[in-house]
C-alpha positions in Angstrom: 109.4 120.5 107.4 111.4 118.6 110.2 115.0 117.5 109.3 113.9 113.7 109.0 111.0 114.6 106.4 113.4 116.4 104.4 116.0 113.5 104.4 113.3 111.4 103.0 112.2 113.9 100.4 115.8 114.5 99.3 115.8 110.5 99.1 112.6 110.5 96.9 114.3 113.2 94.8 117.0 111.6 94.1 115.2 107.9 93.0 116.6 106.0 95.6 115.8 102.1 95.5 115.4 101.2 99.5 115.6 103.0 102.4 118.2 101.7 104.9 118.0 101.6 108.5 120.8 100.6 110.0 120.8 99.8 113.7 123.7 99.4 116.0 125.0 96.9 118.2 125.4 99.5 120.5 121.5 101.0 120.3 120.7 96.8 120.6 122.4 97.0 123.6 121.2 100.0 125.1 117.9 99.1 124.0 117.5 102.7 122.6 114.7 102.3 119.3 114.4 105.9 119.3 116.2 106.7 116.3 115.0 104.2 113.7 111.6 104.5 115.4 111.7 108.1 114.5 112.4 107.7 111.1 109.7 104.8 110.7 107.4 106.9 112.2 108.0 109.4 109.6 107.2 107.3 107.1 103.3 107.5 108.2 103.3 111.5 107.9 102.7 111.9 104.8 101.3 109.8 101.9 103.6 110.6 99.3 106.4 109.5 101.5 104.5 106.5 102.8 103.5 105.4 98.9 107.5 105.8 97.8 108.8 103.7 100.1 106.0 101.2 99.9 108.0 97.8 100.7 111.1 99.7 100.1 112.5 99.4 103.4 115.6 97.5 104.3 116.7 97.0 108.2 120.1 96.1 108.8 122.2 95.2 111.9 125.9 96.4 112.8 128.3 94.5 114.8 127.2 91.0 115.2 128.5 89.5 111.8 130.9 87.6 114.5 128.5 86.1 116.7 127.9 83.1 114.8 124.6 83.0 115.0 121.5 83.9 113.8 120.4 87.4 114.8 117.0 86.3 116.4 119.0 83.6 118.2 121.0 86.8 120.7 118.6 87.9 123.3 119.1 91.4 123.0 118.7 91.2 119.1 114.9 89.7 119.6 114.4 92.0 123.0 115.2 95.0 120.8 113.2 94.0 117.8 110.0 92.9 120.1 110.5 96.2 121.3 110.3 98.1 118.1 107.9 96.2 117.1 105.5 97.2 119.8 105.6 100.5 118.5 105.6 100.1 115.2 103.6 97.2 113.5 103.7 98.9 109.5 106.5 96.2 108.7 103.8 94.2 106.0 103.4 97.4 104.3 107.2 98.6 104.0 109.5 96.3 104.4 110.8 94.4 101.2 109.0 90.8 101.0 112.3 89.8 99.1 114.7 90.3 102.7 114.7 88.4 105.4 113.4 91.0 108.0 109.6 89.9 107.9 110.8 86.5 109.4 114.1 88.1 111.7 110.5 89.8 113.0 108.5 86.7 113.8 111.3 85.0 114.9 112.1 87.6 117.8 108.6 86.7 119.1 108.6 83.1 118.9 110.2 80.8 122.1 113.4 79.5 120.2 115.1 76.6 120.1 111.5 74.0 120.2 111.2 70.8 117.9 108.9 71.3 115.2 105.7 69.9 116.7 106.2 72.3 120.3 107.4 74.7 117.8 103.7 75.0 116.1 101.7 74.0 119.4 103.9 76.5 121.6 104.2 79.3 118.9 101.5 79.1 116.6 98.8 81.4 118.9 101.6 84.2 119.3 102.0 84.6 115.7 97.9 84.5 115.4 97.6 87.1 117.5 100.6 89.3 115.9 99.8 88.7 112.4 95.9 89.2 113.0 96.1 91.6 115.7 98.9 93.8 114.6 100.7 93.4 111.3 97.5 92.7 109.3 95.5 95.4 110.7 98.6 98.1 110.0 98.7 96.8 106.7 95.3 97.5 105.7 95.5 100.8 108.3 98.7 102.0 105.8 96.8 100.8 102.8 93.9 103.3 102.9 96.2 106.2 104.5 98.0 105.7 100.7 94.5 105.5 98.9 95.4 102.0 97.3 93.2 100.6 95.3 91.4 97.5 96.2 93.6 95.5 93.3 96.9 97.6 94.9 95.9 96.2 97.8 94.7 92.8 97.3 98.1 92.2 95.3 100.3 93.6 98.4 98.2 90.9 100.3 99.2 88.2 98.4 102.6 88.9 98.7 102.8 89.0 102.2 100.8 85.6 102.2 103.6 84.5 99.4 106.3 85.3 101.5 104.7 84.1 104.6 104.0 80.9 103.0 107.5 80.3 101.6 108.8 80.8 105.2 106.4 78.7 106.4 104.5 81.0 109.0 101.2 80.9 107.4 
């Protein structure tokens, strides 16, 4: 068992609520997703693991509580994320639908700063193609790795249409 699988079981062991990844200002700026990219990975290794941690997922960012801005607004912030994201498309599946990470997410892939109506003609195909293309298709992927039912898995459906919805990017 590598060292990150045991971290994980020692987590499950001891009941944790959420896993926390914390990324760095300074892996944002180095562009270096290696390390939380690792340990997402892991997640998908094994289904006991995967179904523990099952939209228990939290990601948080260190060292830009000064900027003054929000996180998808800094360039390196949604270069970083896009990047992750390119490699790791499970976020539907793990990450809490209560956080705000799901929309940090879309946000990072979206051309910022639009009025509403170039907002939704400019943006609306991107997210198409990332929700139908990607995030949906790791969501059911993740969904019958973990032998969810078809109820489990409708439900976890309509949550992420719920919270979708409610940010209005549905």
């Amino acid at each position: 068992m590598n060292e990150q699988k045991k971290k994980l079981a020692q987590l499950i062991e001891a009941g944790v609520d959420s896993l926390d990844i914390v990324i760095t200002k300074e892996e944002i700026l180095k562009q270096d997703i290696s390390a939380p990219l690792a340990l997402l990975s892991e997640l998908l290794d094994d289904k006991v693991i995967a179904l523990y941690f099952r939209e228990k997922v939290k990601l948080s960012f260190n060292g830009f509580d000064d900027q003054g801005k929000k996180l998808w607004e800094i360039p390196e912030v949604r270069k970083y994320i896009c990047k992750l994201d390119n490699e790791f498309h499970y976020w539907f599946y793990f990450l809490s639908k209560s956080e705000e990470e799901l929309y940090l997410i879309h946000q990072c892939h979206m051309i910022p700063f639009l009025s509403e109506e170039d907002n939704f003609d400019l943006n609306m195909d991107k997210l198409k193609q990332n929700f139908f293309n990607k995030w949906v298709p790791a969501l059911t992927k993740a969904c019958d790795f973990t032998d969810m039912s078809e109820q489990e898995t409708h439900e976890m459906f309509m949550r992420v249409y719920q919270y979708a919805s409610n940010r209005g990017t549905a």
